[in-house]
N, C-alpha and C positions, 0 to 999 in steps of 0.2 A: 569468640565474643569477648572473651577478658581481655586479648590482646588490643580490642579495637579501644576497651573502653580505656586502658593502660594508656594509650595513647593518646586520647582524647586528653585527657587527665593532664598529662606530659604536658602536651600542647599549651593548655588553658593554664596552669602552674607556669609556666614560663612567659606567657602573656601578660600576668597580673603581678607577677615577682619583678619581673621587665617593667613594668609598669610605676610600680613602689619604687624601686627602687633609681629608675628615672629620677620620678620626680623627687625625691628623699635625697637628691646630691645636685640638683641644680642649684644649690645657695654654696655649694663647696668646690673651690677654684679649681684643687688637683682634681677632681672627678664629673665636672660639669659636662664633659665630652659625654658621659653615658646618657646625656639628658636629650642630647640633640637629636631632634625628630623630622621628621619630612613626613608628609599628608598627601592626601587627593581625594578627590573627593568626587563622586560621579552624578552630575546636574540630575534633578528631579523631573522623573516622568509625570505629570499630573494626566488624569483620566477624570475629565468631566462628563458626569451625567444628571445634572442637570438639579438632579433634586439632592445630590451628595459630588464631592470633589474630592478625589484621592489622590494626595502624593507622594510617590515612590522615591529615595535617595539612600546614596549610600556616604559614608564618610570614611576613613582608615588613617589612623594617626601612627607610624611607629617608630621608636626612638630604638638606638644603641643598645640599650641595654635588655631590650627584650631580643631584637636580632642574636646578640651575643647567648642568653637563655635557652631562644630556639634551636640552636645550632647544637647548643650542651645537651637540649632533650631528647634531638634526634641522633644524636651519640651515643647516648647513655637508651632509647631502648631497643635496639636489638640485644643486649645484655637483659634488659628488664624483660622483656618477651622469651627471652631462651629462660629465663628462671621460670615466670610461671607455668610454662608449657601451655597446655588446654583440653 
């Protein structure tokens, strides 16, 4: 259970730092490369009934600098996972 939540952790910490950090160097010329993002985005199922209207979508934006993050988190934990044990 620790090791999952470890990971989860990992995950989302490298998401959000990827994220900051993106956007924190798109006004800076040497590092504006960590900014550059590619998207997609999957169309909206809508489910009418008639007296209520639901719409489903999904969207995912990821730039450089969190790929780079992700890559460092799933590096770094099977190290983290062999320290905690469980």
């Amino acid at each position: 259970m620790k090791k999952k939540f470890v990971f989860i952790m990992l995950i989302l910490a490298a998401v959000i730092l990827g994220a900051l950090i993106g956007s924190g160097t798109q006004n800076i010329s040497a590092l504006d490369w960590l900014s550059y993002s590619k998207g997609f985005t999957l169309n909206s199922l809508k489910l009418d009934l008639s007296i209520i209207t639901i719409s489903f979508g999904c969207a995912i934006k990821v730039n450089v600098a969190q790929l780079i993050l992700l890559l460092v988190a799933l590096a770094v934990y099977p190290k983290t996972a062999k320290a905690i044990g469980d």
